[in-house]
Backbone bond lengths (Angstrom), bond angles and torsions (degrees), N, CA, C in turn:
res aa  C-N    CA-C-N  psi(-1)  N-CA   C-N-CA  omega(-1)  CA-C   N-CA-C  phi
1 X - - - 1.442 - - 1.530 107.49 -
2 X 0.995 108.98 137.37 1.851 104.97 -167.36 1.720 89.54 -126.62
3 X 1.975 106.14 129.91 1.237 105.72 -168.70 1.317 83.32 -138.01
4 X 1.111 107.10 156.70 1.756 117.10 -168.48 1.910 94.66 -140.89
5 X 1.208 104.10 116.64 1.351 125.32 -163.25 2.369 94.25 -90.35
6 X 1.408 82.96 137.71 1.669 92.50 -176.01 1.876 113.75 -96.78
7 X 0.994 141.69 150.92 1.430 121.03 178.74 1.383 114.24 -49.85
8 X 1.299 110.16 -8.54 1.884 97.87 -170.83 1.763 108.37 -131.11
9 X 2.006 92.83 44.97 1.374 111.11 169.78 1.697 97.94 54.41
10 X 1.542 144.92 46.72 1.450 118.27 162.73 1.335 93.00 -98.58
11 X 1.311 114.32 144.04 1.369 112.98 154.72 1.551 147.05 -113.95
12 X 1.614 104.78 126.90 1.684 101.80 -144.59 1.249 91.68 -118.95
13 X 1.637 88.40 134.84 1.776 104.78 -171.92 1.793 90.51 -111.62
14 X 1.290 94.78 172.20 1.560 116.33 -161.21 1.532 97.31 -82.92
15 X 1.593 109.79 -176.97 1.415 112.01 -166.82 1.996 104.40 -69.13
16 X 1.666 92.59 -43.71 1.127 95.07 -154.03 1.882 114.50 -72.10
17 X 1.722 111.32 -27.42 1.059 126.19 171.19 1.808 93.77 -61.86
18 X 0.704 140.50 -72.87 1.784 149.38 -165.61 1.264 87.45 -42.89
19 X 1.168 146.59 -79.19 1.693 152.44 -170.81 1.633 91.89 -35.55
20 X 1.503 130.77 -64.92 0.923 121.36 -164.48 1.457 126.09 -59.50
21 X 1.319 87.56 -45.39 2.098 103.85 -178.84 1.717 109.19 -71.94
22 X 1.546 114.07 -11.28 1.321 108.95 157.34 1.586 120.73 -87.14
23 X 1.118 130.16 -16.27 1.555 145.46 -172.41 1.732 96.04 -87.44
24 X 1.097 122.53 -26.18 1.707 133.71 176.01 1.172 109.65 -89.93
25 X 1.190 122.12 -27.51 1.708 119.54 166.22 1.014 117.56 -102.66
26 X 1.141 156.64 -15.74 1.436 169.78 138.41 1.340 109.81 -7.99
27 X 0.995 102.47 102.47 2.339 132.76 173.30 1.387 98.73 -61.64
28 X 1.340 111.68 146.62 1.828 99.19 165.21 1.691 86.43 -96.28
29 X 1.544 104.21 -179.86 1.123 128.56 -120.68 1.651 76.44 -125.86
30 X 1.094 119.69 30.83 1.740 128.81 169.44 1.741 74.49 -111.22
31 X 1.564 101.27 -81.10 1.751 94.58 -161.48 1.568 113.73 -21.81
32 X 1.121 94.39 -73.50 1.517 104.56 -170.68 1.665 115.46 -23.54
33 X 1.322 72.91 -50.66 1.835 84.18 -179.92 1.776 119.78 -50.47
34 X 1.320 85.81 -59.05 1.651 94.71 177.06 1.300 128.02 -58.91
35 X 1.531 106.00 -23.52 1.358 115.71 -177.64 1.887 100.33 -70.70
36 X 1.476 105.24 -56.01 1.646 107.73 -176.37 1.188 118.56 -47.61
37 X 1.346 118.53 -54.45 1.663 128.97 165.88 1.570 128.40 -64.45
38 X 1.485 100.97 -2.12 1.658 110.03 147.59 1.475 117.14 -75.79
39 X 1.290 105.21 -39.67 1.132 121.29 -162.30 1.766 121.27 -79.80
40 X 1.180 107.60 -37.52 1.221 135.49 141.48 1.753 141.70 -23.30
41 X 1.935 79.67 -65.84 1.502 90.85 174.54 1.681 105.95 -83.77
42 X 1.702 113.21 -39.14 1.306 115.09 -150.19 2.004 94.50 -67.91
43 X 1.464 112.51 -35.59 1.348 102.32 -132.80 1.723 80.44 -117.93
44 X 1.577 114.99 -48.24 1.687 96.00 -153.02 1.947 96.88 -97.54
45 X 1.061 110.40 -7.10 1.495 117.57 -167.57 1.916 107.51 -53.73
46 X 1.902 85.52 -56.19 1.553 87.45 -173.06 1.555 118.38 -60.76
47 X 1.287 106.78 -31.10 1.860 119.98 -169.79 1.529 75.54 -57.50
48 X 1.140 129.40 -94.18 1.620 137.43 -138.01 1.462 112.02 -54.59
49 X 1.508 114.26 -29.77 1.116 123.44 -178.08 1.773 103.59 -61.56
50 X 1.326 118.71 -35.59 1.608 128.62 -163.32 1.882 68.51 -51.73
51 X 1.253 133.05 -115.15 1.525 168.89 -174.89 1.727 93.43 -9.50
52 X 1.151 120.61 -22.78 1.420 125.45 151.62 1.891 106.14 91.84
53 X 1.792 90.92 39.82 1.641 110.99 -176.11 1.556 98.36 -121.19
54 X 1.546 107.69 152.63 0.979 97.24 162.50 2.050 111.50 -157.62
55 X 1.172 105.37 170.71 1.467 116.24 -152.73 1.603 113.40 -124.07
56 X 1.028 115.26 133.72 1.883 120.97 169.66 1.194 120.89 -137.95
57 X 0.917 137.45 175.99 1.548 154.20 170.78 1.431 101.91 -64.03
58 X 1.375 150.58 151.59 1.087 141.71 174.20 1.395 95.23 -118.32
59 X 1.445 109.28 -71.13 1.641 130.05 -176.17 1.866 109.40 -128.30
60 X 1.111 100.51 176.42 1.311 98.85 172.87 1.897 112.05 -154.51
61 X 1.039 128.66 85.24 1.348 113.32 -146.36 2.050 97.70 -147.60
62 X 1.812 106.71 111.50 1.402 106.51 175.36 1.366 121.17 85.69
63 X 1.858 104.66 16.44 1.804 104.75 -158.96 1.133 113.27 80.46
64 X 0.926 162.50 -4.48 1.714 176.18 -177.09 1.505 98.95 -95.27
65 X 1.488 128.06 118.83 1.590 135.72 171.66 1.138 78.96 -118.53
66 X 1.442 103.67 123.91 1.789 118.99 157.06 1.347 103.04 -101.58
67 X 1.825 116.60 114.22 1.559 117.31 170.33 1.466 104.35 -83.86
68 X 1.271 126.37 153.41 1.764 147.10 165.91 2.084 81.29 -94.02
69 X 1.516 97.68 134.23 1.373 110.07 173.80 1.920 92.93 -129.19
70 X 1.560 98.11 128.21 1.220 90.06 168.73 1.426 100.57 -162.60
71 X 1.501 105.84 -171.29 1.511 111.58 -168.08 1.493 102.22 83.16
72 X 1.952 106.59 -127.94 1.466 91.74 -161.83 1.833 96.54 -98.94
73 X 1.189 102.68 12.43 1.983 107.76 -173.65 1.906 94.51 -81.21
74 X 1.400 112.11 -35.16 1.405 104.45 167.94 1.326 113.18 -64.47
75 X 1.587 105.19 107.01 1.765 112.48 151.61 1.876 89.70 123.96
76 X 1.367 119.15 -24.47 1.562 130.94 -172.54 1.529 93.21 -46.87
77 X 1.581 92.06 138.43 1.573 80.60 174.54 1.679 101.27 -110.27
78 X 1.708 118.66 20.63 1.376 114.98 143.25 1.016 116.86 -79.42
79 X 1.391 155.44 -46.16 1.240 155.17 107.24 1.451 104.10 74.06
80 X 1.266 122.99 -83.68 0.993 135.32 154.94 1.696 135.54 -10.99
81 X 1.537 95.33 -72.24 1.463 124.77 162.61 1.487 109.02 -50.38
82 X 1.343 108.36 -79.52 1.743 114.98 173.36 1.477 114.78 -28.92
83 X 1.653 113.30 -61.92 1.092 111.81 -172.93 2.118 115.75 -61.13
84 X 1.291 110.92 -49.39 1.758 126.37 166.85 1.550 111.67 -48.62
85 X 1.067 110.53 -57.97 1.730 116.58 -147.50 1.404 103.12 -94.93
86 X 2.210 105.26 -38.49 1.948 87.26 159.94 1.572 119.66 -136.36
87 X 1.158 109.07 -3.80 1.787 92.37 158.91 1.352 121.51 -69.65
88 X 0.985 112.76 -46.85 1.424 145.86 167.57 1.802 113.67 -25.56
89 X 1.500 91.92 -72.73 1.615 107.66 178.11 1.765 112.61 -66.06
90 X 1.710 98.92 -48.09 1.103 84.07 -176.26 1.987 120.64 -88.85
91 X 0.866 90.89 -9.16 2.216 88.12 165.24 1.506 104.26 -78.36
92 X 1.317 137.75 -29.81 1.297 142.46 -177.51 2.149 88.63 -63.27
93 X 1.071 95.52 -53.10 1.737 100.04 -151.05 2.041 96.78 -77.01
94 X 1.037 128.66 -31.89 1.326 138.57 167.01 1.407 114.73 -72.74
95 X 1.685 127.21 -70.62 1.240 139.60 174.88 2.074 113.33 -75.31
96 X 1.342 100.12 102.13 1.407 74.39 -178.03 1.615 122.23 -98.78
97 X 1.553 97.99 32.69 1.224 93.50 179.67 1.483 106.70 -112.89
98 X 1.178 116.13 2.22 1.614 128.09 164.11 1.082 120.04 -71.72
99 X 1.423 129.11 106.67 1.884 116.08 -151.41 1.998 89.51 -107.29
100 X 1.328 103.60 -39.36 1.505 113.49 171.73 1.821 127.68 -138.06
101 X 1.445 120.09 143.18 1.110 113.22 167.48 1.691 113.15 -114.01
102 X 1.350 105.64 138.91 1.718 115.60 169.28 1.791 110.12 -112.05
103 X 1.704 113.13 163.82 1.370 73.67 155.55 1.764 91.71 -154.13
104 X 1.262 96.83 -163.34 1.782 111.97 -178.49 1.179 96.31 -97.90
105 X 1.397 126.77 178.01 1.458 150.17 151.17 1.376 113.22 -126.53
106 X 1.430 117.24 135.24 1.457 132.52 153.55 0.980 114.26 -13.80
107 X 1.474 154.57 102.18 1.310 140.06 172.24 1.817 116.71 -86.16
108 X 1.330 99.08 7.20 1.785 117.25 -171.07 1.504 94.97 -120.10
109 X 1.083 120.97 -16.86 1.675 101.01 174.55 1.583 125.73 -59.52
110 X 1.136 106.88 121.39 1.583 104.08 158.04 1.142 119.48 -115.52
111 X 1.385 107.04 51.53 1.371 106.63 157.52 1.414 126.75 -91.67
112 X 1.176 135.08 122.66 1.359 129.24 -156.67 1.687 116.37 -73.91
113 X 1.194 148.84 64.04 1.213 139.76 -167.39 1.804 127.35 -16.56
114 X 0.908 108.43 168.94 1.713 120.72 -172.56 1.739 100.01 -93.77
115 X 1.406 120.67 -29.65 1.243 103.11 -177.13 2.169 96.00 -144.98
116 X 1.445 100.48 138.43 1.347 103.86 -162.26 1.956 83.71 -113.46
């Protein structure tokens, strides 16, 4: 393994060593799952639920978490925010194999949101 040391001690391995040491840590894609939908239910479920919205895992596929937004988070135009600034941040900062989340909305909700 050939490592080439930086003045401020980082140490940077080559493409092909990096490919490998990620293929050695690599979760299957059940974990992953379970971990988000812990994460989900344990931590962002109750917040959204207060506002009378609520959120799941849809898919999970390539680093990509697709959330289902529904209830009153379908149509919210915090929605957005909520979904970027903290599902977002925090599955990135827990899951590190979640590089980004997008999501859908309910297209059957009639639930009327809190902010238009």
């Amino acid at each position: 393994m050939s490592i080439k040391r930086m003045p401020y001690h980082h140490t940077v391995y080559s493409d092909k060593e990096r490919k490998k040491n990620l293929r050695e840590k690599m979760r299957s894609n059940e974990e992953v799952i379970r971990d988000i939908e812990r994460i989900l239910t344990d931590y962002v479920q109750p917040s959204v639920e207060m506002h009378g919205g609520n959120v799941s895992l849809h898919e999970f596929n390539d680093g990509i978490a697709t959330i289902f937004m529904s209830g009153a988070c379908s149509g919210c135009a915090m929605s957005s925010l909520t979904l970027h600034a903290g599902i977002e941040n925090m599955l990135k900062y827990y899951v590190k194999e979640v590089v980004a989340v997008k999501g859908i909305e309910d297209e059957n909700s009639e639930v009327d949101p809190y902010y238009k």
